[in-house]
gemmi code that builds the backbone of each chain (N, CA, C; Angstrom):
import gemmi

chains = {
    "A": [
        ("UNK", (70.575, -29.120, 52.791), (71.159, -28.489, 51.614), (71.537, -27.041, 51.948)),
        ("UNK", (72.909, -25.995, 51.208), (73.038, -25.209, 51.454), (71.747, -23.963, 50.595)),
        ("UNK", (71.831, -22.881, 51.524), (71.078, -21.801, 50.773), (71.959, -20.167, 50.884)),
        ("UNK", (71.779, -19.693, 50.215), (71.969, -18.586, 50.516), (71.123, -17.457, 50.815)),
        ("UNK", (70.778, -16.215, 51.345), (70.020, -15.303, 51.366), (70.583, -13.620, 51.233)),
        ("UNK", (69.761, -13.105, 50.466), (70.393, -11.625, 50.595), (69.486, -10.642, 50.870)),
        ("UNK", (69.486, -9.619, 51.043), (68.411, -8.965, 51.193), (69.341, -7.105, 51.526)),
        ("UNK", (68.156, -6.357, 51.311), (66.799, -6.452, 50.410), (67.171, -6.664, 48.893)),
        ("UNK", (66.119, -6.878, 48.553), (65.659, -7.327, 47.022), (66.004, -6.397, 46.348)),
        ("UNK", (65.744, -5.004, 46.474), (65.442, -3.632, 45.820), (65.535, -2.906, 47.184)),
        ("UNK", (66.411, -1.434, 46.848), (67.014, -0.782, 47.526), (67.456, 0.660, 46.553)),
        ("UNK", (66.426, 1.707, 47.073), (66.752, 3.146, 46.098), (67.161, 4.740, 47.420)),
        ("UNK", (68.407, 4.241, 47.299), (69.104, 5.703, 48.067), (70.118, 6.723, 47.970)),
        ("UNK", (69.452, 8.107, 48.834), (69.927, 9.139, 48.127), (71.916, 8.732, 48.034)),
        ("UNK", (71.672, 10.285, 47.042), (73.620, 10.366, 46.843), (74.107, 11.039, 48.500)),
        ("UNK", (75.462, 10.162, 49.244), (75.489, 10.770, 50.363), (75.059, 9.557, 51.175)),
        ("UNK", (74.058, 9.073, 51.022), (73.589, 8.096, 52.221), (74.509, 6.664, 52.891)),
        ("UNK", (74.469, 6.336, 53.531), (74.774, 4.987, 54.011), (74.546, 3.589, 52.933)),
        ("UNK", (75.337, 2.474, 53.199), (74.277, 1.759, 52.708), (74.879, 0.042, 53.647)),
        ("UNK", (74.080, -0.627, 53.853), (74.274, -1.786, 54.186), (73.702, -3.134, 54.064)),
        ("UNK", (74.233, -4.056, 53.187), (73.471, -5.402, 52.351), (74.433, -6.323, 52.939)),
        ("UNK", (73.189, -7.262, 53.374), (73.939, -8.100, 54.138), (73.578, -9.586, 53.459)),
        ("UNK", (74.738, -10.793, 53.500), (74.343, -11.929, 52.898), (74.298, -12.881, 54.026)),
        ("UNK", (73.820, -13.924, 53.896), (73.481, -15.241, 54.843), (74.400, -16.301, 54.445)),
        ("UNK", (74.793, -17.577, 54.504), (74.729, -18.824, 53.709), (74.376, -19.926, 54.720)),
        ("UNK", (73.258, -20.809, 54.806), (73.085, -21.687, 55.731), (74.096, -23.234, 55.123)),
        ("UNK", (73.370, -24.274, 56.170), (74.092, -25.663, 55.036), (75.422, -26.113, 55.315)),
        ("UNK", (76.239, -25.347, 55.142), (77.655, -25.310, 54.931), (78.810, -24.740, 55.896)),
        ("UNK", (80.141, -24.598, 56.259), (80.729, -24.243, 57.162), (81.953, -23.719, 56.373)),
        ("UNK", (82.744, -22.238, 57.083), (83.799, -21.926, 56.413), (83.754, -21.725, 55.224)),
        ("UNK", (82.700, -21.315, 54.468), (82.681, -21.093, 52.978), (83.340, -19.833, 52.639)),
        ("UNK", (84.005, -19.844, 51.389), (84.539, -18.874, 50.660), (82.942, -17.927, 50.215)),
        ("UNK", (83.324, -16.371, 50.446), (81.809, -15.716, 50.323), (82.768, -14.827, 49.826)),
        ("UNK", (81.723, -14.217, 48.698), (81.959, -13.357, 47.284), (80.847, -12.076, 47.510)),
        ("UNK", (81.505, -10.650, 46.582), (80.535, -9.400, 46.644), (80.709, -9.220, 45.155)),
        ("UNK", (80.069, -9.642, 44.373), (80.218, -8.887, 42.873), (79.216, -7.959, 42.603)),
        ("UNK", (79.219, -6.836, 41.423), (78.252, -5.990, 41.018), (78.233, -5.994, 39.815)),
        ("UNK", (77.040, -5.921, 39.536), (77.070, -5.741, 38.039), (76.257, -4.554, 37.482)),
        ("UNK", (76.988, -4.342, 36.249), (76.519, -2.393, 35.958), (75.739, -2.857, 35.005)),
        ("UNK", (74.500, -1.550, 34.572), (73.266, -1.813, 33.710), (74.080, -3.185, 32.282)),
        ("UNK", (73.908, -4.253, 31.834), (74.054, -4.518, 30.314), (75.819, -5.036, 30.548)),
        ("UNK", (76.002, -5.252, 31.700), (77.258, -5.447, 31.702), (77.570, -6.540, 32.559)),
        ("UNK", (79.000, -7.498, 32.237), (79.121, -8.601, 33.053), (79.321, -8.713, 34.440)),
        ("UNK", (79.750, -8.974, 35.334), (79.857, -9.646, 37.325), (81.231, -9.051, 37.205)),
        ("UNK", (81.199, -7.869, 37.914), (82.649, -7.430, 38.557), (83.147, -7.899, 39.629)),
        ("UNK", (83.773, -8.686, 40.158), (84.152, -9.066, 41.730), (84.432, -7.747, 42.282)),
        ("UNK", (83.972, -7.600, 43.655), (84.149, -6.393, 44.486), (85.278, -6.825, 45.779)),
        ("UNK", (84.684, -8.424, 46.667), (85.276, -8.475, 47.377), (85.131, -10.151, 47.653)),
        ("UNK", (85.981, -10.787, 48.354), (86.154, -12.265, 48.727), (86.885, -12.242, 49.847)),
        ("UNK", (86.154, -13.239, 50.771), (86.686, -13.382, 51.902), (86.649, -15.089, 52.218)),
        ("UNK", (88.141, -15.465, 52.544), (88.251, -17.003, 52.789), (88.142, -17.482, 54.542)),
        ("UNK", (87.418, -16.617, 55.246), (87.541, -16.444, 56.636), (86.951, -15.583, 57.504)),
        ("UNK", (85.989, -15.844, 58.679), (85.879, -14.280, 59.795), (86.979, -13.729, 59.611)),
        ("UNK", (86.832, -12.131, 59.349), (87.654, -11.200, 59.510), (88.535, -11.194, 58.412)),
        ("UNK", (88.469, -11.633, 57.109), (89.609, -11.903, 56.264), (88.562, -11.581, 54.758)),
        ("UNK", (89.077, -10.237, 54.522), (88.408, -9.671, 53.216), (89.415, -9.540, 52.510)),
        ("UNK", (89.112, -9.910, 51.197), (90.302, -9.148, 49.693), (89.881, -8.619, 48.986)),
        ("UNK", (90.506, -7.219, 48.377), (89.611, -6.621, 47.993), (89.828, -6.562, 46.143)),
        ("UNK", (89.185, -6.598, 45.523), (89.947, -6.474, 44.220), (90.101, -5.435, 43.437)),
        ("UNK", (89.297, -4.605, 43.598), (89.241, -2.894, 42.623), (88.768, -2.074, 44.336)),
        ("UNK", (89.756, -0.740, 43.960), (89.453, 0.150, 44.752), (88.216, 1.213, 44.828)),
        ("UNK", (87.213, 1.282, 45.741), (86.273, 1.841, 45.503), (85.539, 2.377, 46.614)),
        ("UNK", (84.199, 2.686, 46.715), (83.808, 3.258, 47.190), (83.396, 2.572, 48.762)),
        ("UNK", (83.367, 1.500, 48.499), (82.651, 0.225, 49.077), (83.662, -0.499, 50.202)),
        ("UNK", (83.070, -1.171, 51.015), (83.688, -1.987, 51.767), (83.216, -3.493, 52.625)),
        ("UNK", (83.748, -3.870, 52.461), (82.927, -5.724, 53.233), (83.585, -5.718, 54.572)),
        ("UNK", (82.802, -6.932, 55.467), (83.115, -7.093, 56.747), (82.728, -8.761, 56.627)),
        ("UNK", (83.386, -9.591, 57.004), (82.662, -10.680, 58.018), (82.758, -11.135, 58.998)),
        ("UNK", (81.985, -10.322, 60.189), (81.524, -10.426, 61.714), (81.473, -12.245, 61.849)),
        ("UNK", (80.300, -13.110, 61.298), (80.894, -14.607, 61.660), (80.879, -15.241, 60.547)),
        ("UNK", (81.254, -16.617, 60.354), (81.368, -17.457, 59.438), (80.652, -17.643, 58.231)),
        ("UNK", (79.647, -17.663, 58.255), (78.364, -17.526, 57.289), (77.717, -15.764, 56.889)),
        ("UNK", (78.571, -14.832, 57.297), (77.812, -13.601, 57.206), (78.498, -12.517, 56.515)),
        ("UNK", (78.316, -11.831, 55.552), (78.711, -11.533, 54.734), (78.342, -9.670, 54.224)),
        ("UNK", (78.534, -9.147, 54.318), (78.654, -7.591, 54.882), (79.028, -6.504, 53.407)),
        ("UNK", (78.047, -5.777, 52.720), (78.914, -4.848, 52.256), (78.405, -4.082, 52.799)),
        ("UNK", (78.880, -2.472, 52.498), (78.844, -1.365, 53.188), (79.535, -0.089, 52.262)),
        ("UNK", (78.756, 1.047, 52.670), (78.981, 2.293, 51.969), (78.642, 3.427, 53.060)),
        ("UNK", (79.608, 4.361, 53.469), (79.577, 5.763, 54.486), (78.885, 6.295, 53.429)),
        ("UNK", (79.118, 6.742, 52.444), (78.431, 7.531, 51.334), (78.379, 6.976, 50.197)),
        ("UNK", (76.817, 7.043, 49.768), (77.115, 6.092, 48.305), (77.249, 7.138, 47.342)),
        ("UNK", (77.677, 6.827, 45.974), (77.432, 7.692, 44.737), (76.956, 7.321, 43.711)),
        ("UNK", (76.371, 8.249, 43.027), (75.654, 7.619, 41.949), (76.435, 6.422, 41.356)),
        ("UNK", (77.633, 6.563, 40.820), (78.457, 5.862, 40.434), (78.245, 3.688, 41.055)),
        ("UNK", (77.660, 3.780, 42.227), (77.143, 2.893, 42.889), (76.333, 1.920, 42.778)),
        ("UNK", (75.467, 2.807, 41.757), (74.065, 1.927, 41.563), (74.536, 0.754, 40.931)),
        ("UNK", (74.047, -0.068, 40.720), (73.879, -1.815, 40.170), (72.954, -3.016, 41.013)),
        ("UNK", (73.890, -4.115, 40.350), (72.767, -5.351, 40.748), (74.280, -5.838, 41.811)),
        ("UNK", (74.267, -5.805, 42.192), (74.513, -6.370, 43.552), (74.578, -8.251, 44.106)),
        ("UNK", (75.206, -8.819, 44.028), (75.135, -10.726, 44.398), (76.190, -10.771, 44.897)),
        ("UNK", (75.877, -11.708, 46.007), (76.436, -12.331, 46.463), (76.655, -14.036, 46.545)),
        ("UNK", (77.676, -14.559, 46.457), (78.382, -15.938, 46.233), (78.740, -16.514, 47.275)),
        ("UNK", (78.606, -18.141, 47.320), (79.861, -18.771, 48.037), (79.903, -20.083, 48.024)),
        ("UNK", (81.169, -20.320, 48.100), (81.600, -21.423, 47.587), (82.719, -22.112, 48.321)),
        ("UNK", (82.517, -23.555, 48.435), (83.711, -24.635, 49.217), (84.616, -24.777, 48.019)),
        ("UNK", (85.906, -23.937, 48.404), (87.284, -24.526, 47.959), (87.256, -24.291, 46.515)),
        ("UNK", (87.282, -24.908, 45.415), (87.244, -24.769, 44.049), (85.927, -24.988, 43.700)),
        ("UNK", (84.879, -25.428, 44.257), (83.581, -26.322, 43.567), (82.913, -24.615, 42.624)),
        ("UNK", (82.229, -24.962, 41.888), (81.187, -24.318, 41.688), (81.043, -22.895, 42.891)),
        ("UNK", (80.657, -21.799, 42.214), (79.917, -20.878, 43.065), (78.437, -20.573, 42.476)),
        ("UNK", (77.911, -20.455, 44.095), (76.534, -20.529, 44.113), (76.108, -19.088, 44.620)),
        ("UNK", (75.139, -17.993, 43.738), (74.863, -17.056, 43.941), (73.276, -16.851, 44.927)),
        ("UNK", (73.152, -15.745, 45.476), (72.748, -15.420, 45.890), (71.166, -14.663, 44.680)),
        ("UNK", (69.826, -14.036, 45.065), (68.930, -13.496, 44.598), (69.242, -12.075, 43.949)),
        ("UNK", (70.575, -11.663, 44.554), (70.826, -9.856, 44.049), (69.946, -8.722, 44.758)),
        ("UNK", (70.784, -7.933, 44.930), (69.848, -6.599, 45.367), (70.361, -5.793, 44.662)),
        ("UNK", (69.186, -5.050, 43.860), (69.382, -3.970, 43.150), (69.429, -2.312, 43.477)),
        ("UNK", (70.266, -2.496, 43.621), (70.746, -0.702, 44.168), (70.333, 0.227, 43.042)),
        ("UNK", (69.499, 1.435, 43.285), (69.084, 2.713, 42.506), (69.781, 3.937, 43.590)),
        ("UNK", (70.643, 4.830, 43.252), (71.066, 6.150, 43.861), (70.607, 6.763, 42.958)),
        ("UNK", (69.839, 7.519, 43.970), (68.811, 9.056, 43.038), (69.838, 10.359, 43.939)),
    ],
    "B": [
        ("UNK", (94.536, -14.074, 34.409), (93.524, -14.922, 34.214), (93.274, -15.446, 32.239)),
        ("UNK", (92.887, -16.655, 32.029), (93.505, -16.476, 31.109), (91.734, -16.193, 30.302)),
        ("UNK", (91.490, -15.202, 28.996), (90.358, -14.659, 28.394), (89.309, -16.096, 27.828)),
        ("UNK", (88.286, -16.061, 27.808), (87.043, -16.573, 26.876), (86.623, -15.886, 25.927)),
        ("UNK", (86.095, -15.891, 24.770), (85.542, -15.809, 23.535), (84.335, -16.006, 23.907)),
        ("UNK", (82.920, -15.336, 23.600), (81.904, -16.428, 22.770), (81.256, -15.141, 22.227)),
        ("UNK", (80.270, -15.806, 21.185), (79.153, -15.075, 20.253), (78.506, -14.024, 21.307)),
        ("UNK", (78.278, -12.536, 20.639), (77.246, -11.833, 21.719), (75.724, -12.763, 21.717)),
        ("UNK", (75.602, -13.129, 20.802), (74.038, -13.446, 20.968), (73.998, -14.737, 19.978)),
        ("UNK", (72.791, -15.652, 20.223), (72.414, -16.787, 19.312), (71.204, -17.028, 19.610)),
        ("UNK", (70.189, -17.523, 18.565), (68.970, -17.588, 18.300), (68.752, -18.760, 18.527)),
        ("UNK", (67.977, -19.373, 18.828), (66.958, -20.842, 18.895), (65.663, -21.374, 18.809)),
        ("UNK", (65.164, -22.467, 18.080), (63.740, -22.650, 17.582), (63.772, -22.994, 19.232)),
        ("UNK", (62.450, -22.991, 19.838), (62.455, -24.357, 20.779), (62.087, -25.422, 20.954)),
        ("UNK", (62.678, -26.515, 21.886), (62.953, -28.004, 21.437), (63.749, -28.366, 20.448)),
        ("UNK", (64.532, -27.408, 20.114), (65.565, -27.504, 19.313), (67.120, -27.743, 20.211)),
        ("UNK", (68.151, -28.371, 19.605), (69.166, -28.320, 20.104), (70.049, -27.201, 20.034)),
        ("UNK", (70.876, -26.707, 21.259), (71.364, -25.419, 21.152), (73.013, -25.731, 21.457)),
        ("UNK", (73.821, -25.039, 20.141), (75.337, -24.910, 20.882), (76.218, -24.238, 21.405)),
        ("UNK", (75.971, -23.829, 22.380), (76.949, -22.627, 22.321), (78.337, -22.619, 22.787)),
        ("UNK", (79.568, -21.960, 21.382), (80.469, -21.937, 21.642), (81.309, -20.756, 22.573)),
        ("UNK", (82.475, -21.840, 22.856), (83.474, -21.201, 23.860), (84.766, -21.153, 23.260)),
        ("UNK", (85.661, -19.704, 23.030), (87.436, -20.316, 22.424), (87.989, -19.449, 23.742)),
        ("UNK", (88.716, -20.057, 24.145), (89.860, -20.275, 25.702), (91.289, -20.822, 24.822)),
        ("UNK", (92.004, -20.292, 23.685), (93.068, -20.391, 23.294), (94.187, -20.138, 24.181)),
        ("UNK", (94.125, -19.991, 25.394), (94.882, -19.379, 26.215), (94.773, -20.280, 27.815)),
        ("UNK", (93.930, -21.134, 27.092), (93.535, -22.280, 28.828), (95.292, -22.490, 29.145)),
        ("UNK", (95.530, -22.678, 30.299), (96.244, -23.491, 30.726), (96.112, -25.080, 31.330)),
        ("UNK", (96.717, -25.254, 31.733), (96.486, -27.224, 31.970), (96.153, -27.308, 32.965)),
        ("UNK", (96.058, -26.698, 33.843), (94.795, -26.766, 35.172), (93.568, -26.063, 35.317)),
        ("UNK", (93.399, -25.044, 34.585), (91.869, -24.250, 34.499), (91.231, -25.233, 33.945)),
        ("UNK", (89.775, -25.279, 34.790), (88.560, -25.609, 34.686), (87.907, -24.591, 33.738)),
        ("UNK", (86.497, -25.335, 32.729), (86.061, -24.476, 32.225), (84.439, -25.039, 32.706)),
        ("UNK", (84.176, -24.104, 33.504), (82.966, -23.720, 33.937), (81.723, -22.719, 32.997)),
        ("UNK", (80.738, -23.140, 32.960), (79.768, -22.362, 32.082), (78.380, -22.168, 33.287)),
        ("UNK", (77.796, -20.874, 33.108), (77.156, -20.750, 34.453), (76.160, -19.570, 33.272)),
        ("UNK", (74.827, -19.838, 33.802), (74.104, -18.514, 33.104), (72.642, -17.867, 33.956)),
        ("UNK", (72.542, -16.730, 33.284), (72.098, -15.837, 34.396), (70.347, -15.422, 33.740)),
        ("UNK", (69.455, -15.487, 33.769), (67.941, -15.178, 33.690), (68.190, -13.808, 34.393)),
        ("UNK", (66.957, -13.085, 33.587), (66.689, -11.544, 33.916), (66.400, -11.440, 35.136)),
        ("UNK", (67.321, -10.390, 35.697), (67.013, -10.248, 36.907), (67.089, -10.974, 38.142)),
        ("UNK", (68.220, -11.874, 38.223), (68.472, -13.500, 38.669), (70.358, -12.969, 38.956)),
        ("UNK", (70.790, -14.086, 39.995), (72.018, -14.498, 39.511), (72.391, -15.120, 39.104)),
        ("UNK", (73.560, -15.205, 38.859), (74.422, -16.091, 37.877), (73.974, -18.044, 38.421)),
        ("UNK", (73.363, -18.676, 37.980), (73.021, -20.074, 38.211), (74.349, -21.248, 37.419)),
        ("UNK", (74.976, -22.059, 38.024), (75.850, -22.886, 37.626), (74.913, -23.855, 36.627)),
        ("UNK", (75.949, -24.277, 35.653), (75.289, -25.292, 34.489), (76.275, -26.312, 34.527)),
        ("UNK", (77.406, -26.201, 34.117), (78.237, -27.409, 34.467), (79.940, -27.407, 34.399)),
        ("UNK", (80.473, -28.097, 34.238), (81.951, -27.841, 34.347), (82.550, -28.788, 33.828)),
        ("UNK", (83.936, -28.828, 33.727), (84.892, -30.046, 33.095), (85.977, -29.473, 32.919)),
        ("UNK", (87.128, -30.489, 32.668), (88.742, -30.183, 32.685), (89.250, -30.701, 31.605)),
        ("UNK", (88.726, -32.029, 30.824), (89.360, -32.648, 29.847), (88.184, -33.303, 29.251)),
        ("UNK", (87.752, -34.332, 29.709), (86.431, -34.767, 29.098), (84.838, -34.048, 29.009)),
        ("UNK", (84.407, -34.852, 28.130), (83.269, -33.847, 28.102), (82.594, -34.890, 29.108)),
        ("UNK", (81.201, -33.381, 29.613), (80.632, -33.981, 30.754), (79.158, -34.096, 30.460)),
        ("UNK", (78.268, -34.662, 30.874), (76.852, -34.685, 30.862), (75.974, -34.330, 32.481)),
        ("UNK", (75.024, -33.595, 32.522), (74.217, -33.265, 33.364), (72.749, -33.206, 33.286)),
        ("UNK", (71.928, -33.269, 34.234), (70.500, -32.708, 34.120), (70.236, -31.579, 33.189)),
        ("UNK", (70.891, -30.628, 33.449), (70.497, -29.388, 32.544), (71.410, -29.324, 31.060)),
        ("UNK", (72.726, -29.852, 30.914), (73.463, -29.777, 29.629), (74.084, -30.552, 29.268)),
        ("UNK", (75.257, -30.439, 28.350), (76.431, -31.236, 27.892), (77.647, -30.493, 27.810)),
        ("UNK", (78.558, -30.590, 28.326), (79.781, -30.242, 28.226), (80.813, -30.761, 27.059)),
        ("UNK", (81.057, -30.469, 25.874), (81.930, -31.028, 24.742), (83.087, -30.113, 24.809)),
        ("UNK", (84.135, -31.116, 25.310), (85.267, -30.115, 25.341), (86.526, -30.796, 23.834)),
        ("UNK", (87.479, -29.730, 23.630), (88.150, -30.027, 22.129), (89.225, -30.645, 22.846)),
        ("UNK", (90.117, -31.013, 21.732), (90.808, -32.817, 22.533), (92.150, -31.495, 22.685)),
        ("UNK", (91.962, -30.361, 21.870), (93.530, -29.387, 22.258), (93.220, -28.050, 23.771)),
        ("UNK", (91.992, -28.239, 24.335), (91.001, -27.772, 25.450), (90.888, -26.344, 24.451)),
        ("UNK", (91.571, -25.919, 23.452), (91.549, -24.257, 23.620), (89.701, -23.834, 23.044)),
        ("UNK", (88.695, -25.222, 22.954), (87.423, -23.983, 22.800), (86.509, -25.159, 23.371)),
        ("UNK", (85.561, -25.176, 23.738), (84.514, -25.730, 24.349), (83.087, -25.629, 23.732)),
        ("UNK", (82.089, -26.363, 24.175), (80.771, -26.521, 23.459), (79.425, -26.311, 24.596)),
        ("UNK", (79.043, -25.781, 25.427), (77.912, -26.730, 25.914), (76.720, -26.302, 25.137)),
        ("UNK", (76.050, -27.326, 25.162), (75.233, -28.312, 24.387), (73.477, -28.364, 25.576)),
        ("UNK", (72.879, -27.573, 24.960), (71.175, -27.754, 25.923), (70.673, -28.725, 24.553)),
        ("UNK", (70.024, -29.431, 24.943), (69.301, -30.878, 24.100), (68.451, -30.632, 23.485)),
        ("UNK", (67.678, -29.624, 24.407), (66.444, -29.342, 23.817), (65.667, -27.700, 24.468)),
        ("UNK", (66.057, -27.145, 23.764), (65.759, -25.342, 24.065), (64.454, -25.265, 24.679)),
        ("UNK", (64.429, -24.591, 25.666), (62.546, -24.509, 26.318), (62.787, -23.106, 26.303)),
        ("UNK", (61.762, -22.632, 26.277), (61.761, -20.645, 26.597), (62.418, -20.076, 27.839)),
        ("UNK", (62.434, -21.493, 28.972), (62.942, -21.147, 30.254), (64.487, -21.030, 30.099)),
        ("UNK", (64.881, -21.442, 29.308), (66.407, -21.809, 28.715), (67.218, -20.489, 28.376)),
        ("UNK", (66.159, -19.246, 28.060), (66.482, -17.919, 27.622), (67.356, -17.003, 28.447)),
        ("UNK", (68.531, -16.882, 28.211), (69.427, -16.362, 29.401), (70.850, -16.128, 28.897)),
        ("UNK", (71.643, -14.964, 29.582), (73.038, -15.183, 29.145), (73.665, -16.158, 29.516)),
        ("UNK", (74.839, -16.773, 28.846), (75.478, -17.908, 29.017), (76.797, -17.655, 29.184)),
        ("UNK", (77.320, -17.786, 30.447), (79.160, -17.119, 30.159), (80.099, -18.497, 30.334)),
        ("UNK", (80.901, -18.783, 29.448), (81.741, -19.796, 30.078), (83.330, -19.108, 30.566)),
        ("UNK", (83.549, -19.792, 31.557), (84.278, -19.196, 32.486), (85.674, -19.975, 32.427)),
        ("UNK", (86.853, -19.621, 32.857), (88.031, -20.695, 33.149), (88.215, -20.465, 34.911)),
        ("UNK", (88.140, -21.804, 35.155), (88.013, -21.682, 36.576), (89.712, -21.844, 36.873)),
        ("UNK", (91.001, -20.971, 37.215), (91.875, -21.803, 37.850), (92.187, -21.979, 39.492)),
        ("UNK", (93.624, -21.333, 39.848), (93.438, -21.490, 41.133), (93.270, -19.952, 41.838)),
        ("UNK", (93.039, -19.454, 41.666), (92.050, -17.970, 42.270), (90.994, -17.932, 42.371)),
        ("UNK", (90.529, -17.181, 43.462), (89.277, -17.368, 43.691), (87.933, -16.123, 42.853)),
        ("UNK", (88.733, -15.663, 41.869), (87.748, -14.758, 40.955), (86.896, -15.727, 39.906)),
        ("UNK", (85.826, -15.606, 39.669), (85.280, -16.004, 38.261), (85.315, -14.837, 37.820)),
        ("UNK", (85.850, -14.669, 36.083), (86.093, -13.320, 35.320), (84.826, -13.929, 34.501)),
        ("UNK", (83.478, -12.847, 35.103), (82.633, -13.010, 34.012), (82.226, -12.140, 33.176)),
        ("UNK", (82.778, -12.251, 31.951), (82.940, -11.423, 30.328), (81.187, -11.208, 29.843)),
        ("UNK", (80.994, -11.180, 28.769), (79.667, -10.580, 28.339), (78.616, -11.627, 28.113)),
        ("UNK", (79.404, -12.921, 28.077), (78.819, -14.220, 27.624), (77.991, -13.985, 26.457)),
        ("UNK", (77.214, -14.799, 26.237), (75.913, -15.290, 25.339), (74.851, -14.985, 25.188)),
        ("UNK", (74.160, -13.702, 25.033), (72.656, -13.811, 25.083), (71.639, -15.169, 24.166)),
        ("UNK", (71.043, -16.107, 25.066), (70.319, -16.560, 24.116), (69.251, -16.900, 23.886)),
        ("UNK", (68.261, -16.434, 22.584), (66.759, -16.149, 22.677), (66.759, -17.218, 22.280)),
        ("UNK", (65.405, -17.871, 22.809), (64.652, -19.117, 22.258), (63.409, -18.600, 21.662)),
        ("UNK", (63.001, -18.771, 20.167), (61.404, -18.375, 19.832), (60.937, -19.568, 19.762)),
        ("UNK", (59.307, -19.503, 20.204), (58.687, -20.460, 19.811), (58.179, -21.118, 18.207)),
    ],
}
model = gemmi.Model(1)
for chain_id, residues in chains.items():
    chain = gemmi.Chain(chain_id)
    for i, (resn, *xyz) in enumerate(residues, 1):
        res = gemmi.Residue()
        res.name, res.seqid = resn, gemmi.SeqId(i, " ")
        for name, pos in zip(("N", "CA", "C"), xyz):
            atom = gemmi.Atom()
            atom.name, atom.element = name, gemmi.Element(name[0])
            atom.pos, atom.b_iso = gemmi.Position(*pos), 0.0
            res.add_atom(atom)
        chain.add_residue(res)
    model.add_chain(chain)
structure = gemmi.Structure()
structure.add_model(model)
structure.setup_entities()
C-alpha cells in the first residue's frame, strides 16, 4: 500500500532563517506530489505541484520554493523565512485524477 | 475553477444521521465532486467522490441532485470521531483541489 511521510512534525524558526521540509511517498511510481499551506482558521492554499523529477508549478508567488531531486521526493524550501510564513504545511499525492492523499503536516512557527 | 457553497458549521446528536450540504451551481459536466475532511491538527483525509450517481462507502454516502448543481454526503451514524471540517470539492481537469472553508462539524454526545 502507498504511504506518505513528512517531517518534521513541528518546526519553530527565527525570521531570516532557512527552512527545509521534505516529503516521501512510498507504494506508488510517478505520482503527482502537492505543497499546500494552510493559515491559522483558514482553508489549503496550493503552493506548488509537480507532475515529474524536475518539473514544479508554481501557483501564487511567494516566498517559498519546491524541488524534486527523484520521483517520490518532494522538497519545499525557504533562503529566508518571514513571519508571514508560518502555517500548517501538507503535503499530497496523487495518480492522475484519483483522490489525493495527504500527508501528517508540519507546522511551521516563525518567531 | 468552478465555486462550492456549504454551511460554516452544523451540529449533531451522536449516532445520529448527519447531512451535509453542498451547492456547485456552477459544476460543469466533467467535474467530479469530491468531499474530503480534515480532524484537528491532521490533513485533509478523502471521504468519497462521484460524477452523476450517488455513491456509497465505508465511511459515507454520496447523494448527488439529478441537475448535479448541489450534493449531499450523508455519515449514517455520527460518532465523536466524525468531528471535523468537511469541504466538498469539484474535482475537474487541473490538478488544484480549491479547498474553501468547508463545514465545521460538532457531534455532542
Amino acid at each position: 500500500s502507498q504511504t506518505i511521510h513528512q517531517w518534521p512534525a513541528t518546526l519553530v524558526q527565527p525570521v531570516g532563517s532557512p527552512l527545509s521540509l521534505e516529503c516521501t511517498v512510498e507504494g506508488t511510481s510517478n505520482p503527482n506530489l502537492y505543497w499546500y499551506r494552510q493559515a491559522a482558521g483558514r482553508g489549503l492554499q496550493l503552493l506548488f505541484y509537480s507532475v515529474g523529477i524536475g518539473q514544479i508549478s508554481s501557483e501564487v508567488p511567494q516566498n517559498l520554493s519546491a524541488s524534486r531531486p527523484q520521483d517520490r521526493q518532494f522538497i519545499l524550501s525557504s533562503k529566508k523565512l518571514l513571519l508571514s510564513d508560518s502555517g500548517f504545511y501538507l503535503c499530497a499525492w496523487t495518480a492522475g485524477l484519483e483522490p489525493q492523499h495527504f500527508g501528517d503536516g508540519t507546522r511551521l512557527s516563525i518567531l | 475553477d468552478a465555486k462550492t457553497t456549504q454551511p460554516n458549521s452544523m451540529e449533531s446528536n451522536e449516532e445520529e444521521p448527519v447531512h451535509l450540504p453542498c451547492n456547485h451551481s456552477t459544476i460543469s459536466g466533467t467535474d467530479y465532486i469530491h468531499w474530503y475532511r480534515q480532524l484537528p491538527s491532521q490533513g485533509p483525509e478523502y471521504v468519497i467522490h462521484g460524477l452523476t450517481s450517488n455513491v456509497n462507502n465505508r465511511m459515507a454516502s454520496l447523494a448527488i441532485a439529478e441537475d448535479r448543481k448541489s450534493s449531499t454526503l450523508i455519515l449514517h451514524r455520527a460518532t465523536l470521531r466524525d468531528a471535523a471540517v468537511y469541504y466538498c470539492i469539484l474535482r475537474g481537469s487541473g490538478y488544484a483541489l480549491n479547498f474553501g472553508k468547508g463545514t465545521s462539524l460538532l457531534v455532542t454526545p
